[in-house]
C-alpha positions as CSV (number, residue, x, y, z in Angstrom):
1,X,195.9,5.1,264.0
2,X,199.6,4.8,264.7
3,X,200.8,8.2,266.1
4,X,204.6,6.8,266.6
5,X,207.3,8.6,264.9
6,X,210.9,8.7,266.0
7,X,212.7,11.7,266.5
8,X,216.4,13.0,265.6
9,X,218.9,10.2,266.9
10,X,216.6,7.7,266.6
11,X,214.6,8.1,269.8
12,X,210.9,7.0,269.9
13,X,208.5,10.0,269.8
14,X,204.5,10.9,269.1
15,X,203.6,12.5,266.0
16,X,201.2,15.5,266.4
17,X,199.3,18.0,264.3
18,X,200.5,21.2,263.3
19,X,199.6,23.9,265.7
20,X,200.7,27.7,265.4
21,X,200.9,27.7,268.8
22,X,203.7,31.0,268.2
23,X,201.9,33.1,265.6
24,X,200.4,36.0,267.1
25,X,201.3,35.0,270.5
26,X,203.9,37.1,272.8
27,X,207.1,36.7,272.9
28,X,210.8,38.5,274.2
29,X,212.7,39.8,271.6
30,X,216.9,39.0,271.5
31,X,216.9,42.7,272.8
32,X,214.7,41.3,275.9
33,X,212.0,43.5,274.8
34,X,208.0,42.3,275.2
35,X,206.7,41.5,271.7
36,X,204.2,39.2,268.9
37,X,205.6,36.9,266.9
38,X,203.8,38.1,263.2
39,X,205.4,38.2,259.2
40,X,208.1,40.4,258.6
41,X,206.3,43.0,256.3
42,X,203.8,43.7,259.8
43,X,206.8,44.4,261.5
44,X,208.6,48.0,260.5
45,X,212.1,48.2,260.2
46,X,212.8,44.8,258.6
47,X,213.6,46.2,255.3
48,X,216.0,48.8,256.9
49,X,217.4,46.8,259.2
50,X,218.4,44.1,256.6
51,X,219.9,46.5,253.9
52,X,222.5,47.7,256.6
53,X,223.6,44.2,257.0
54,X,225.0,41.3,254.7
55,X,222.1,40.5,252.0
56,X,223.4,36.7,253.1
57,X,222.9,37.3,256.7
58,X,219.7,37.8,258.3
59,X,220.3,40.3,261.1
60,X,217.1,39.2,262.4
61,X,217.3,35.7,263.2
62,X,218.2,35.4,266.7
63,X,214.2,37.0,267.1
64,X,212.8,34.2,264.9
65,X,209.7,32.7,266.3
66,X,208.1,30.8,264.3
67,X,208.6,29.2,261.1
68,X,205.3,28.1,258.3
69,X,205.7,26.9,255.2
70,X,209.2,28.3,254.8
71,X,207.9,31.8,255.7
72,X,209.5,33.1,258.5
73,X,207.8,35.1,261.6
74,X,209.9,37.2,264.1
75,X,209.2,38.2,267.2
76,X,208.4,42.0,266.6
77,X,208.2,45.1,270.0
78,X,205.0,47.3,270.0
79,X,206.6,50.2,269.0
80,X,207.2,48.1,265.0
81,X,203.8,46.4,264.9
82,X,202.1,47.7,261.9
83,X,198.4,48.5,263.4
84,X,195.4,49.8,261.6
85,X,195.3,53.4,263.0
86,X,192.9,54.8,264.9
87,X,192.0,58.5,264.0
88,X,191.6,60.8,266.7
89,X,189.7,64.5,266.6
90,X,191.5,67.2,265.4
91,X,192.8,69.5,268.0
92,X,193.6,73.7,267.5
93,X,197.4,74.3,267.2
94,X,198.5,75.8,269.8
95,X,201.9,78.0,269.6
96,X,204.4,77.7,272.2
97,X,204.9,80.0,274.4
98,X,207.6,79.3,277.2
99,X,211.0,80.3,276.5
100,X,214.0,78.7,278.1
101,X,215.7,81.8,277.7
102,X,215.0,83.6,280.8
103,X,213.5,87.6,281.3
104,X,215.6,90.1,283.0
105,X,215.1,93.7,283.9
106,X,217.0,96.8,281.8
107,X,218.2,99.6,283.3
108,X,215.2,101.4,281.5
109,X,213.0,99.3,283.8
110,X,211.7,97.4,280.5
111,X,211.8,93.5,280.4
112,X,214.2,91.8,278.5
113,X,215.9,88.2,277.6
114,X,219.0,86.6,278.4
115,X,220.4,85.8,275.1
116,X,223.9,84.8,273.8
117,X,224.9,88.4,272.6
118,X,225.1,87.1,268.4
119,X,221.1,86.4,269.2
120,X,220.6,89.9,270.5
121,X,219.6,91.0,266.7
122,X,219.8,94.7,267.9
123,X,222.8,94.3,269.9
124,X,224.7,92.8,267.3
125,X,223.6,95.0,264.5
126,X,225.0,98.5,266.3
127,X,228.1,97.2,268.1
128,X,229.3,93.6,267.4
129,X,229.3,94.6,263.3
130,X,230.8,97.6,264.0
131,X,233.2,96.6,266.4
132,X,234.8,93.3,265.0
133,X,237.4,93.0,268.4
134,X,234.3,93.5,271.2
135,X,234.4,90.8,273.5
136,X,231.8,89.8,276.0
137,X,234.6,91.2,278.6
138,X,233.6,94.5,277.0
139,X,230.3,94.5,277.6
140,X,228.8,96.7,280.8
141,X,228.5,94.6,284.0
142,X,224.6,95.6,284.2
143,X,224.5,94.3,281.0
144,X,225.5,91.0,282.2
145,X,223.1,87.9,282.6
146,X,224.5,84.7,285.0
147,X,225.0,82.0,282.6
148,X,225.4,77.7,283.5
149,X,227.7,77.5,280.5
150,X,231.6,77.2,280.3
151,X,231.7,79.9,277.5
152,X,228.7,82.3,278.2
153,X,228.0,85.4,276.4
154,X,224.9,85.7,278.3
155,X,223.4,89.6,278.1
156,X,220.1,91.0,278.8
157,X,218.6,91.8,275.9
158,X,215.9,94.4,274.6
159,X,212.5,93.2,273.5
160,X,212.4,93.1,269.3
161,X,210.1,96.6,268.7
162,X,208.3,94.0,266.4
163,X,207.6,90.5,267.1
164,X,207.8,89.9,263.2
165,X,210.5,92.3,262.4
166,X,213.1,89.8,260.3
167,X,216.5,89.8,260.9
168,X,218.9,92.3,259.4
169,X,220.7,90.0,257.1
170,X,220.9,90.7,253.7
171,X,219.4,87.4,252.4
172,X,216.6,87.2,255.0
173,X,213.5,88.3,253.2
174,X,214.7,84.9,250.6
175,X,213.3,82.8,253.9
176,X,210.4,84.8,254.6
177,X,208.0,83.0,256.9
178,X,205.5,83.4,254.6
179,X,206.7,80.9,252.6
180,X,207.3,78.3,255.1
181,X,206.6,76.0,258.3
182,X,202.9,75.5,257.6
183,X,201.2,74.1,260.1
184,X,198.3,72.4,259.1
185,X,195.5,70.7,261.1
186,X,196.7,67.5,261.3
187,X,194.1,64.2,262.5
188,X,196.1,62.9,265.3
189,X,196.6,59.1,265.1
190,X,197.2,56.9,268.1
191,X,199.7,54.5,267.2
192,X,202.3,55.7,269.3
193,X,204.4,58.2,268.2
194,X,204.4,57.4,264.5
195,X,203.8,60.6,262.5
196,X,201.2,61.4,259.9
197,X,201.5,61.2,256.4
198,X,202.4,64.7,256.0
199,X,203.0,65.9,259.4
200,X,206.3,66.6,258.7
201,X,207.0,67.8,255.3
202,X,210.5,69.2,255.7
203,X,211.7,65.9,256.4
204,X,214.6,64.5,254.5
205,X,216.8,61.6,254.5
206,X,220.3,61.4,253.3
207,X,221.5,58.8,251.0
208,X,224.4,56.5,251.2
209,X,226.0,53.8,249.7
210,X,226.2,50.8,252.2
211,X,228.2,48.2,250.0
212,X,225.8,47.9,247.0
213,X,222.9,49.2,248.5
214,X,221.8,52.3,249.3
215,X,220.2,53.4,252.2
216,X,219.9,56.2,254.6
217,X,221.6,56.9,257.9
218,X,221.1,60.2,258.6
219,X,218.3,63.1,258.2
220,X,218.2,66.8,257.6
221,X,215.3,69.4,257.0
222,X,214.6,71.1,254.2
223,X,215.2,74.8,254.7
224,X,214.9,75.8,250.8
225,X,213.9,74.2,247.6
226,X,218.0,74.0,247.3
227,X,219.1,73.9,250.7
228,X,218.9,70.8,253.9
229,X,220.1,71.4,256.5
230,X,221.7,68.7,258.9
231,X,225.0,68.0,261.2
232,X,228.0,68.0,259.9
233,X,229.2,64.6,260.7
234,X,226.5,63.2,258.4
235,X,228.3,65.1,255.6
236,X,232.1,63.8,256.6
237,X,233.0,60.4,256.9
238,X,230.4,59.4,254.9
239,X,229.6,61.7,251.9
240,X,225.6,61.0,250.9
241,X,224.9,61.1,247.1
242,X,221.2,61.8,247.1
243,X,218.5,63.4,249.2
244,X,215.5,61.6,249.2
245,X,212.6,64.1,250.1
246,X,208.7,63.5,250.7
247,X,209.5,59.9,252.6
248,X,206.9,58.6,255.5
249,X,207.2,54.7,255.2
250,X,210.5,53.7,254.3
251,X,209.1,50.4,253.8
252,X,206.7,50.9,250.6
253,X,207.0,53.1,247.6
254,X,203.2,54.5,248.1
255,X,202.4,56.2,251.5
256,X,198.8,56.0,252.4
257,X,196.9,56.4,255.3
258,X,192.6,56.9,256.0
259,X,192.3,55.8,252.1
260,X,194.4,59.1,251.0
261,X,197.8,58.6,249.3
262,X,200.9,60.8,249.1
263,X,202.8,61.1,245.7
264,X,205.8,58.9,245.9
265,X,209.4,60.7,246.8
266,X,211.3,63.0,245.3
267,X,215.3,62.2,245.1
268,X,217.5,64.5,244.5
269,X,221.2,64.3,243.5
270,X,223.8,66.2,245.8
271,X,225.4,69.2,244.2
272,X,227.1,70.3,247.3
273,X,227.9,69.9,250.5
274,X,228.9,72.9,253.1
275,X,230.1,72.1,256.5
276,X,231.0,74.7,259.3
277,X,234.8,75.2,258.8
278,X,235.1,74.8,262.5
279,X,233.5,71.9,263.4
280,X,235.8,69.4,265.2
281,X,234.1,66.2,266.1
282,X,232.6,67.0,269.0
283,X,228.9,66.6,269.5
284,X,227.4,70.2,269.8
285,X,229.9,72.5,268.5
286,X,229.8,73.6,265.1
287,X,227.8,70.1,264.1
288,X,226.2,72.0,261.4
289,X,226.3,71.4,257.6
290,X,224.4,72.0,254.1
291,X,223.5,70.3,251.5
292,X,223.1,71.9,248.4
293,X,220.5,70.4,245.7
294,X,221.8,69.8,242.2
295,X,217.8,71.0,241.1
296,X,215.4,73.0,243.4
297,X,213.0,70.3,244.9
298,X,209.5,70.1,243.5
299,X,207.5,71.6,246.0
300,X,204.0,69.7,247.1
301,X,202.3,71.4,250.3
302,X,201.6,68.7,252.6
303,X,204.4,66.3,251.2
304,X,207.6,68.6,250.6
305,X,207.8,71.8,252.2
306,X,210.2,73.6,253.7
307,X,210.9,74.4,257.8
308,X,211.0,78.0,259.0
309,X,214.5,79.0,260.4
310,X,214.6,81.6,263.1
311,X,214.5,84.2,261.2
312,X,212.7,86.9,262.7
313,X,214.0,88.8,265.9
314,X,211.7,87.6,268.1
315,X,212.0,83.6,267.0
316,X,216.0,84.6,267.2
317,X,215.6,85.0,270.9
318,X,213.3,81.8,271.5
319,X,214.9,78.6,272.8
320,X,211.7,76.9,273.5
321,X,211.0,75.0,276.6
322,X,209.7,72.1,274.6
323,X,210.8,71.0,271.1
324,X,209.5,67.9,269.1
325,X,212.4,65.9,267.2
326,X,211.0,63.9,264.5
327,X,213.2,61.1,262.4
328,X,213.4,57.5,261.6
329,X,216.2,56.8,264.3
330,X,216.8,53.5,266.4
331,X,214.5,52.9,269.3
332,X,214.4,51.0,272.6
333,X,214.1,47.7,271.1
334,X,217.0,47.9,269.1
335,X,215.3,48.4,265.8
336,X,215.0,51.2,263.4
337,X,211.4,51.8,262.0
338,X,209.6,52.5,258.8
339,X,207.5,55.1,259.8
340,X,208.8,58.2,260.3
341,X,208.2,58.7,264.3
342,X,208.4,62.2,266.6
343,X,208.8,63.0,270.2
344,X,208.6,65.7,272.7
345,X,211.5,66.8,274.4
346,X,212.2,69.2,277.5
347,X,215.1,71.6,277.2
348,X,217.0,71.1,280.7
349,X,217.9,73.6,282.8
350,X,220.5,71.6,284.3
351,X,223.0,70.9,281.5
352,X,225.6,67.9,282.1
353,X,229.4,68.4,281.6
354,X,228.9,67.2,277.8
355,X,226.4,69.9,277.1
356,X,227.8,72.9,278.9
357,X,228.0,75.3,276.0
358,X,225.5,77.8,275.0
359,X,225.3,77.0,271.0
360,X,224.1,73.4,272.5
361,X,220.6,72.3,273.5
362,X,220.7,69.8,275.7
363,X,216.6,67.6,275.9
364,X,215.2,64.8,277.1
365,X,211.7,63.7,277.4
366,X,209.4,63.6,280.3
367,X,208.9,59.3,280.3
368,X,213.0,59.6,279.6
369,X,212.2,59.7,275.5
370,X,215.1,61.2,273.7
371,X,216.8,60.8,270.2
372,X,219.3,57.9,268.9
373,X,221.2,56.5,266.0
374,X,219.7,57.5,262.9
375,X,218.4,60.7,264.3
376,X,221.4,62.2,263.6
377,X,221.0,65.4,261.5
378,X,217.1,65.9,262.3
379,X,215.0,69.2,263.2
380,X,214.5,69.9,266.8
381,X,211.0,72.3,266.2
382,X,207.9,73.9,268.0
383,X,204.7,75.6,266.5
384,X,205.5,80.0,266.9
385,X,203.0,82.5,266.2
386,X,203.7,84.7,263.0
387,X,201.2,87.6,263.3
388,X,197.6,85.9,263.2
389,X,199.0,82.8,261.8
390,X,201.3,79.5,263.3
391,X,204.5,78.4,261.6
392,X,206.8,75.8,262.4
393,X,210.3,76.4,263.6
394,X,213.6,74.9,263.4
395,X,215.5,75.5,266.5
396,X,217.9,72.7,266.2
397,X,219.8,70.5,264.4
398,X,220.2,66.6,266.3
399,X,223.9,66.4,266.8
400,X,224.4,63.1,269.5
401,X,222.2,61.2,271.8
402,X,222.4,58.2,273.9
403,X,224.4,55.3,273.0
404,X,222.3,52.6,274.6
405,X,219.0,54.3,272.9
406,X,216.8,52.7,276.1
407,X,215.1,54.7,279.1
408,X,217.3,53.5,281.6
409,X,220.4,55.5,279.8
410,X,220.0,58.7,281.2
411,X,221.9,60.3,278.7
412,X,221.0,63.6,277.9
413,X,220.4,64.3,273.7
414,X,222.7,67.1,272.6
415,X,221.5,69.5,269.3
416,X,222.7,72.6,267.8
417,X,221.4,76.1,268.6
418,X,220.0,76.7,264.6
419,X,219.9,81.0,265.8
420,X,223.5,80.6,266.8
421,X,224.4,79.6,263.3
422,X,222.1,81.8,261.1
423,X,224.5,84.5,259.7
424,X,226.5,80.9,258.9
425,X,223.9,79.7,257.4
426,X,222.6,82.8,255.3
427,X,225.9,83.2,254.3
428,X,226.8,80.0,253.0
429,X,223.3,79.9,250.7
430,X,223.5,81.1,247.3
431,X,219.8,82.3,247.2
């Protein structure tokens, strides 16, 4: 049999069978990152990824790897490979307990914590109300807690007389924890850090127009059947039209997982949207907005449900050691995923120059995890005990991360202190 063919410029050459030698083998992505060369729909992100380019221009073809019958196979990273899951035991929640807020001792020999004065529920109710010019250069010396931050109001606060005693604002009993931040128990699945269907239930992504599609770039949390809450730079160069609430897979319109299905998303046109009159642009300070609802969202426990704010005194004083950030934001490899994805971050003592103010939290995970590009107006949470019962607790609001979104950037992710905004928030809420 004559096996002679001739190649491009009219060079001899040797005819061979077709061999995937490519499919399903490893490969380095354009990024330089290990990966498998497999279809685009069992690699997440693809859809994303190609409605925040040119329709005409396939942002992913430097990582092509193979090419069958016209159908094209890229080389995907771990992190995007779409896995059958594998379904752990359930574990007991567990609240957390250690507070980055340090104790101190009161003159009355009782135990306090080293709060910003406007978290100091007690404080602020019987002398910064009544006493609009008091400054923290007012306040007694023995009063006085040491402080890493440029603008520290740092003061040794009493112990709530209640741990579940609410805050004294006028609208708090509207955000009772009652009626919020359940925590359910959850199978855990090991696939990485992709969440579960329903793990997060606050979620929400904000919609934009990008050219003639529309797509998200941004999150928030639902704090209210009316009300997300998320950074105010999502809500000012870009203005979102929709909220789109319920979301797990970006890439299908049904989310299943272990043969049970979630009721397809909820959007919701934007009625209005509230940013803090003195935010500024920087990271950190004042990056806080809301979005108000046009209709009260449809709520489904387990699928679309709203977060717990800080809203008792005790949760007030809390900046826990440990937060999770959960979102759909970019990852090592350069890509953003489907699957909604969480991580657990460490509060640092240590704050770099960028993070020295004490309405900031500055985190970054143990392996050097942290949040990116897409994260941007995201919870920062932790499981807190509510009487006999566990409720999830937003904390903060993802403001700016690293640029470079790999481990070897060191930067530190910066989020907004949700307690020091809550009379801005309460206020701003027509509930």
């Amino acid at each position: 049999m004559n096996h002679k063919c001739f190649m491009d410029g009219n060079k001899p050459g040797v005819c061979c069978n077709k061999v995937n030698s490519k499919l399903n083998k490893k490969c380095t992505t354009s990024k330089g990152v290990a990966g498998q060369c497999v279809p685009k729909d069992q690699c997440g992100g693809y859809t994303r990824d190609f409605l925040l380019g040119n329709e005409k221009e396939d942002r992913w073809k430097s990582d092509i790897c193979h090419q069958d019958n016209r159908e094209l196979h890229y080389c995907c990273p771990p992190e995007l490979q779409k896995h059958t899951p594998v379904v752990l035991p359930r574990k007991p929640v567990q609240p957390w307990n250690d507070n980055a807020f340090p104790t101190c001792l009161r003159l009355d020999k009782t135990t306090g914590r080293c709060v910003p004065m406007i978290l100091c529920e007690n404080f602020r109710a019987k002398i910064l109300d009544k006493r609009k010019g008091f400054t923290y250069g007012d306040l007694t010396p023995h009063y006085k807690c040491y402080s890493n931050v440029v603008d520290s109001t740092s003061m040794c606060c009493a112990q709530p007389e209640s741990p579940n005693d609410l805050i004294r604002h006028r609208k708090a009993n509207k955000l009772h924890p009652n009626s919020c931040g359940a925590v359910g128990l959850q199978d855990r699945v090991l696939a990485g850090n992709e969440a579960n269907l329903g793990e997060f239930p606050w979620m929400a992504n904000l919609m934009y127009y990008v050219g003639f599609n529309k797509t998200t770039m941004c999150s928030g949390t639902l704090i209210h059947a009316q009300y997300v809450l998320t950074a105010a730079h999502c809500l000012k160069r870009y203005k979102p039209i929709s909220v789109r609430l319920g979301e797990h897979d970006l890439s299908t319109k049904k989310d299943c997982m272990e043969n049970v299905c979630a009721k397809q998303f909820r959007e919701y046109a934007v009625a209005e949207l509230i940013l803090h009159q003195k935010y500024r642009n920087k990271a950190g300070m004042y990056d806080i907005g809301l979005v108000k609802l046009a209709n009260p969202a449809t709520i489904i426990p387990g699928q679309i449900f709203p977060i717990c704010l800080p809203i008792t005194e005790q949760w007030l004083m809390t900046k826990p050691s440990e937060l999770i950030a959960s979102g759909w934001g970019l990852m090592e490899s350069g890509r953003y995923p489907d699957v909604l994805r969480y991580a657990t971050l460490q509060s640092l003592k240590k704050r770099p120059d960028y993070c020295g103010h004490e309405q900031m939290i500055c985190a970054r995970g143990a392996n050097k995890e942290g949040h990116c590009r897409g994260d941007s107006g995201g919870p920062m949470q932790q499981i807190m005990r509510y009487g006999d019962r566990f409720r999830i607790v937003l904390f903060g609001v993802i403001s700016g991360g690293a640029k470079k979104c790999t481990k070897e950037d060191s930067t530190a992710g910066v989020s907004v202190l949700v307690g020091y905004h809550m009379k801005w928030i309460l206020d701003n809420m027509e509930i």
